[in-house]
C-alpha positions in Angstrom: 82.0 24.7 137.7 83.2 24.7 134.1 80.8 27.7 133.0 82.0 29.4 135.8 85.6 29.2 135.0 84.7 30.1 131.6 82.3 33.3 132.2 85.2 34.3 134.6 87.6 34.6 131.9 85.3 36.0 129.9 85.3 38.7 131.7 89.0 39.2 132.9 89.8 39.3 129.1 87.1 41.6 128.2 87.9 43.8 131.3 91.5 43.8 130.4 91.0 44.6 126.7 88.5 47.8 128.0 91.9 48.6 130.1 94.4 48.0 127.4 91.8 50.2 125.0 91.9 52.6 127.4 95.5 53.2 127.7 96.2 53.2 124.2 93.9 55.8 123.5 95.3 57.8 126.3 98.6 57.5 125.0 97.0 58.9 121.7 95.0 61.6 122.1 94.8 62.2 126.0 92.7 61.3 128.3 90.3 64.3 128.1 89.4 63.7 124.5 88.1 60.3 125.0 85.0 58.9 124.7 83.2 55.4 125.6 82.5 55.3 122.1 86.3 55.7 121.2 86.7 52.7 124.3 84.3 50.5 122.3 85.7 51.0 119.2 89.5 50.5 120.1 88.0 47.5 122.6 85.9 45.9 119.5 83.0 45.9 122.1 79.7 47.4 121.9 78.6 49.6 124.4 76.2 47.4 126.2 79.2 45.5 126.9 80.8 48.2 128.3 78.4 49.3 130.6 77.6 45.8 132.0 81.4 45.8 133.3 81.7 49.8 134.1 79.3 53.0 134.7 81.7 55.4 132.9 85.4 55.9 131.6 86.6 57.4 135.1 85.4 53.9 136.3 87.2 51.5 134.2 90.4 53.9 134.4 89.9 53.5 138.6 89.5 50.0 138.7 92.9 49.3 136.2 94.7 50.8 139.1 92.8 49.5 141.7 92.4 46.1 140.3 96.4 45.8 139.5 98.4 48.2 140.9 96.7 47.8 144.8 97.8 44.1 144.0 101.2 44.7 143.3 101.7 47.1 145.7 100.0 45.2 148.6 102.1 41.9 147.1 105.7 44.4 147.8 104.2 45.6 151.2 103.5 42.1 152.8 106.7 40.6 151.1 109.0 43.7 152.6 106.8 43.0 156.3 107.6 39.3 156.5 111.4 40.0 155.6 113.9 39.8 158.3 115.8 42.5 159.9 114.7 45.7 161.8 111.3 47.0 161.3 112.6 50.9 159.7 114.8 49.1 156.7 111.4 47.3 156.0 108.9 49.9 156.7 107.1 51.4 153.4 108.2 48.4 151.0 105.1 48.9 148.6 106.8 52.6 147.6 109.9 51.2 145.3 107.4 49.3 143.6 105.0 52.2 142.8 108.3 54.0 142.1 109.1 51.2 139.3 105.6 51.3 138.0 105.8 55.4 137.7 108.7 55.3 135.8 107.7 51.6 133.6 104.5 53.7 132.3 105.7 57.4 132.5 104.2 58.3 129.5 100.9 57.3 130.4 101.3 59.2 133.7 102.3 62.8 131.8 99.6 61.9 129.4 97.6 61.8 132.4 98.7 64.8 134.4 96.8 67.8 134.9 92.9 67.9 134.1 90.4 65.6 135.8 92.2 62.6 133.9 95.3 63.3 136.4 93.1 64.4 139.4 91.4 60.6 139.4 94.8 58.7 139.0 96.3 60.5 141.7 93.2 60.2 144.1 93.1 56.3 142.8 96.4 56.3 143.7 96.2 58.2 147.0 93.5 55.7 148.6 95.8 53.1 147.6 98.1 54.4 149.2 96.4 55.4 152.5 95.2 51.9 152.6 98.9 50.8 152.6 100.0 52.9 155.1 96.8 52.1 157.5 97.6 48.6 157.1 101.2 48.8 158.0 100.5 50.7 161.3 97.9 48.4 162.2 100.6 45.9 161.5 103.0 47.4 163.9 101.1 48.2 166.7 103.8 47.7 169.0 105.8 50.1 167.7 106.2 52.9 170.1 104.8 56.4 168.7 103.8 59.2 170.7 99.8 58.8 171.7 99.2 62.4 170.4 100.2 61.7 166.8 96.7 60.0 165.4 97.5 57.1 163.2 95.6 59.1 160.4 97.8 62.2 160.7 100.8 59.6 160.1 99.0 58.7 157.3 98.1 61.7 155.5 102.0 62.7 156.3 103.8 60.1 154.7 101.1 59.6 151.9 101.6 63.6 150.9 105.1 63.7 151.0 105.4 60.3 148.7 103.0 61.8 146.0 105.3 65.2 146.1 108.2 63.3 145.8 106.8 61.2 142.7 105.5 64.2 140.8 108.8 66.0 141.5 110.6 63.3 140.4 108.4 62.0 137.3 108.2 65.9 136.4 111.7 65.8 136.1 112.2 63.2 133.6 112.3 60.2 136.8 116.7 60.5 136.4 117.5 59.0 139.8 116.7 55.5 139.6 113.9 54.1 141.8 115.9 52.5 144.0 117.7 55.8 145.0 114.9 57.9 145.6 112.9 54.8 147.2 116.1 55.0 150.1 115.8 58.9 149.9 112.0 58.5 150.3 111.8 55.5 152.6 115.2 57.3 155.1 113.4 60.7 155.7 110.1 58.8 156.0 111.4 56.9 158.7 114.4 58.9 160.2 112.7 62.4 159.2 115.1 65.5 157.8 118.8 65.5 158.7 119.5 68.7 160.8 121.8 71.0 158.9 
């Protein structure tokens, strides 16, 4: 049981010091100009090392977000669900915390944006997401929605606004705090657009 314990953190540390390698670099010279090479170097790793933990940089840069930010967000989704109080003040509680994270690391998401460095993070970030959203409507079942909506339409609805409304606002510099635009967000989400 020891070894176990032991390999395991092996592992978690050189996992998270591929990730933190990773992010530095990014913040350096942009994603696109990376190499594994420049991973193993920053890392202190050799490349057999790398490759018995990930198949390529697109893969360790998918499982950072899917091995900590899916945890966090899932952690601020089950926390808002078991809250008290009606259903549509506690719908959607994973999207302040993704706002947070947006604007804790917004350099590393304009270093990211555009090319295929920006077009992984956002699908990473959109099956995230989707999973969220499946999960709360399976969740809620007995809320009352009309049977020809398909759950996956309300998916794909809410999930596409949300990333529009993140670039927009990281694109602008992320002024309104996240707790605004997560009641902005979370209010037309749940309420839809006020009639003019």
């Amino acid at each position: 049981m020891g070894t176990e314990k032991t390999t395991d953190r092996r592992v978690a540390r050189t996992r998270s010091t591929l990730h933190h390698a990773l992010i530095t670099l990014i913040l350096r010279k942009g994603y696109e100009a990376i190499t594994v090479e420049d991973i193993c170097n920053e890392a202190n790793i050799g490349r057999s090392t790398f490759y018995a933990h990930f198949t390529s940089k697109d893969d360790l840069k998918r499982s950072g977000l899917d091995d900590h930010l899916r945890a966090m967000l899932v952690e601020r989704q089950r926390h808002a669900l078991a809250a008290p109080g009606e259903l549509k003040d506690r719908s959607l509680g994973f999207v302040l915390g993704m706002f947070e994270h947006a604007r804790e690391h917004i350099d590393l998401y304009r270093a990211l944006a555009g090319g295929r460095g920006g077009t992984i993070v956002l699908g990473s970030i959109r099956e995230i997401l989707c999973d969220l959203v499946r999960a709360e409507l399976a969740a809620n079942k007995d809320r009352k929605l009309p049977d020809v909506v398909p759950n996956e339409l309300i998916v794909q609805f809410v999930v596409g606004a949300f990333l529009s409304v993140l670039i927009w606002w990281l694109d602008g510099g992320a002024k309104l705090p996240p707790q605004q635009v997560d009641q902005i967000f979370r209010r037309l989400a749940t309420e839809g657009v006020p009639s003019a």
